[in-house]
Structures are given as structure tokens and as C-alpha cells.
N, C-alpha and C positions, 0 to 999 in steps of 0.2 A: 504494500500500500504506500505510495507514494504522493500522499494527500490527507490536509488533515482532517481528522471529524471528532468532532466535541463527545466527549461520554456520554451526552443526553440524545446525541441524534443516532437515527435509526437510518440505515441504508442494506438497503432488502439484496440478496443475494443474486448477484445478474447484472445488477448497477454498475456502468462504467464509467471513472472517475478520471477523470484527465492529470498528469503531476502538477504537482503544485497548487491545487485546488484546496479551500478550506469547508467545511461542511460545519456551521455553528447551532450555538445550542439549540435544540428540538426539534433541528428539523427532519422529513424524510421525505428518503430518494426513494421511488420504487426501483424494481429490479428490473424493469425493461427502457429504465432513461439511459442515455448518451450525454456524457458532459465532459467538456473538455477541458483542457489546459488552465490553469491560474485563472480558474472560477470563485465564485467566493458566494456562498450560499446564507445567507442572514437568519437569525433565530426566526424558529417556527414558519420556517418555507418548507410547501410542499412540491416536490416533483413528480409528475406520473409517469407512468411506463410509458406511455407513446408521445415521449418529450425527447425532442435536440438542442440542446446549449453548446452554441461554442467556446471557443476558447475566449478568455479576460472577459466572459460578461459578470456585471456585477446584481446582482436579486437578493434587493434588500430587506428587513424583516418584515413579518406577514405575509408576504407573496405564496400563492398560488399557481402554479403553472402546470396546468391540466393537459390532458392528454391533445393531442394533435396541433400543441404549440410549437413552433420553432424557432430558435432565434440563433441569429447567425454571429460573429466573432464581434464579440465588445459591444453586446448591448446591454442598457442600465436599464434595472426594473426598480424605480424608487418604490420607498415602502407603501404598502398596504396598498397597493396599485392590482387591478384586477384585470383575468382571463378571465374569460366564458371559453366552452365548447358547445354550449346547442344552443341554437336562437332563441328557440321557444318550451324551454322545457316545464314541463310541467311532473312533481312527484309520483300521480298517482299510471304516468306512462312512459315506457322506456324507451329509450330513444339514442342507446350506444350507439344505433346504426347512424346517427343523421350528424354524428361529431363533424363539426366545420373545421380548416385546418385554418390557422392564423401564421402567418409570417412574417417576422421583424425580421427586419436587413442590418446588416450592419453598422454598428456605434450609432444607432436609434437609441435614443433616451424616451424611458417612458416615466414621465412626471408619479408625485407621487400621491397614491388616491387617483389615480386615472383607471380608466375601463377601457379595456379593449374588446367590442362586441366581438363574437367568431366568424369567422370567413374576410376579415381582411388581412390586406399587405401595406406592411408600413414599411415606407421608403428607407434606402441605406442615411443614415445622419439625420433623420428627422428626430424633430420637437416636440415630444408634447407635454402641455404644461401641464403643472399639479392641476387632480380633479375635471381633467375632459374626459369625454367620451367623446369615442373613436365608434364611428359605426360604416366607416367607407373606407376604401384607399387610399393613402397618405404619399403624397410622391415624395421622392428623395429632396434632404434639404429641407421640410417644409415645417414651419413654424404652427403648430394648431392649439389652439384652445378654446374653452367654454364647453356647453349640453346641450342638444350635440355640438361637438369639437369644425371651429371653422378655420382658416388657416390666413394667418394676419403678417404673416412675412417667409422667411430666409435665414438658415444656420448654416454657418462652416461649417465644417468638420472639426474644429476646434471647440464650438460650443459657443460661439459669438452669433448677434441679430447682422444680417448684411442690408445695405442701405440699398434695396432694392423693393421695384413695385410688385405686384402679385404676380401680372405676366405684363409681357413687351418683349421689347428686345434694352437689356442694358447689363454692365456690368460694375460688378464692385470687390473689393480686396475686406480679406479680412482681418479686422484691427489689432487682432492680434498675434496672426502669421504673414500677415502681406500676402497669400494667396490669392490670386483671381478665379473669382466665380464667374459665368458667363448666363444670361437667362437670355431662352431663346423660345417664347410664347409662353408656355405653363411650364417650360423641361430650363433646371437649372445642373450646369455642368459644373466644376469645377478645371479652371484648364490647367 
């Protein structure tokens, strides 16, 4: 075992643990997650079996991450921020079959107290603030917030707002890599 886990958390047999990953107090992996490299698992997170984490994402305490979540290398789950997998579930009907897949892209930051409905895809580097709900596709870059979650600007990949409009054609540098981003109608690149 090349990864730490606090005495209080449970990681069911089957569970693959990437090195250098920390697993803290309470929480549990099942035995059918994939989790990668210098993860860092926060008190009383749950992982399910049909979960992928890549590597450096960080899921902070109370996080939830149900089955048919994915999230790709270095995305942030602030705390008590929420998955779904069934749109519409109700207890007294089962509905394992109708799980939505949801997919974070890369170094996506998900606020904290945010909801992410199932069946969407949040773009590589997007924003979203504490407490939105997300119930659509988020493109990459995109700054979203409120209930439901609207998108009121532009993130580096640093973590900086870019001084750009929603769509057009313009570009801007970020304040604090000097990078240029480039927007070209709704689609922001970074060049």
C-alpha cells in the first residue's frame, strides 16, 4: 500500500488506490473505484464502485461521489458539494438501470455546496461557484453561478476571472501567468 488511509476509513477490497494518495478520517472507497495518483480524499467522502478519479484531484469533506461519476486529473470537489446519478429518483422505484454518467474535465473546480444534476459534462478548467446548480453542459473555461447555475464570464487555468465578454471574438492574458486566452464565438482556447 503505497497510500495513506486514516484508521477510521474503510476501503473495501478491489479498490485501486493510486501512490501517494491520502484516504482521511471516515471515509469509504468501495471496491470497484479507480483512483489515482496524489489524491486526497477528505473526512467522511464516499466513493462508489463505478467511480474514476484521476490523479491530484482534490474531494473535500462530505463529498459524495456516486457511481457513474468521472472526473478527470486535478479536479477540486469543495466541501459538501453534490452528485446525483438518477434524474428522477424516487425510493419506492428502482432505477440502477437509468444511472446518468456525469463528467468533469480537467482542473474543473466544483464550488462548495454546489450540485451537479447527472448527465452532464463540465468543461476542462471551468468555475463553478459555491452553491450553483449545474443542470447543462458547462464548456471549458466557463465561469457559472446561481439556481440554476448561469455563466457570467472566463477562468484561466490558473484560477483567475479573464476580462473577456461571454462570446465574440476577443482576447485576454491572465493576471497572473501572462497567458493568452483567445474567444472565438462561445469556444474559449487558451493559445
Amino acid at each position: 500500500m503505497n497510500y495513506y488511509q486514516h484508521p477510521s476509513a474503510i476501503v473495501d477490497e478491489g479498490a485501486e488506490i493510486g501512490d501517494g494518495s491520502r484516504v482521511w478520517h471516515f471515509a469509504h472507497v468501495c471496491g470497484g473505484a479507480k483512483i489515482g495518483k496524489e489524491v486526497s480524499l477528505g473526512q467522511n467522502v464516499f466513493v462508489g464502485n463505478k467511480v474514476r478519479i484521476g490523479d491530484r484531484c482534490k474531494i473535500q469533506n462530505n463529498v459524495s461521489v456516486y457511481d457513474n461519476v468521472y472526473l478527470e486529473e486535478g479536479v477540486f470537489c469543495g466541501p459538501s458539494m453534490v452528485f446525483t446519478n438518477v434524474y428522477n429518483p424516487r425510493s419506492l422505484i428502482e432505477r440502477k438501470s437509468e444511472y446518468k454518467d456525469t463528467l468533469v474535465k480537467k482542473g474543473a473546480t466544483l464550488g462548495a455546496n454546489s450540485t451537479i444534476v447527472c448527465g452532464v459534462t463540465i468543461g476542462a478548467y471551468a468555475f463553478i461557484g459555491a452553491g450553483a446548480v449545474i443542470n447543462r453542459n458547462v464548456p471549458d473555461y466557463a465561469l457559472m453561478v446561481g439556481v440554476p447555475a448561469k455563466q457570467i464570464g472566463w477562468m484561466s487555468e490558473y484560477g483567475e476571472q479573464l476580462d473577456l465578454p461571454l462570446s465574440g471574438q476577443a482576447e485576454a492574458q491572465c493576471p497572473h501567468t501572462g497567458e493568452v486566452y483567445r474567444l472565438d464565438g462561445h469556444v474559449l482556447k487558451k493559445l
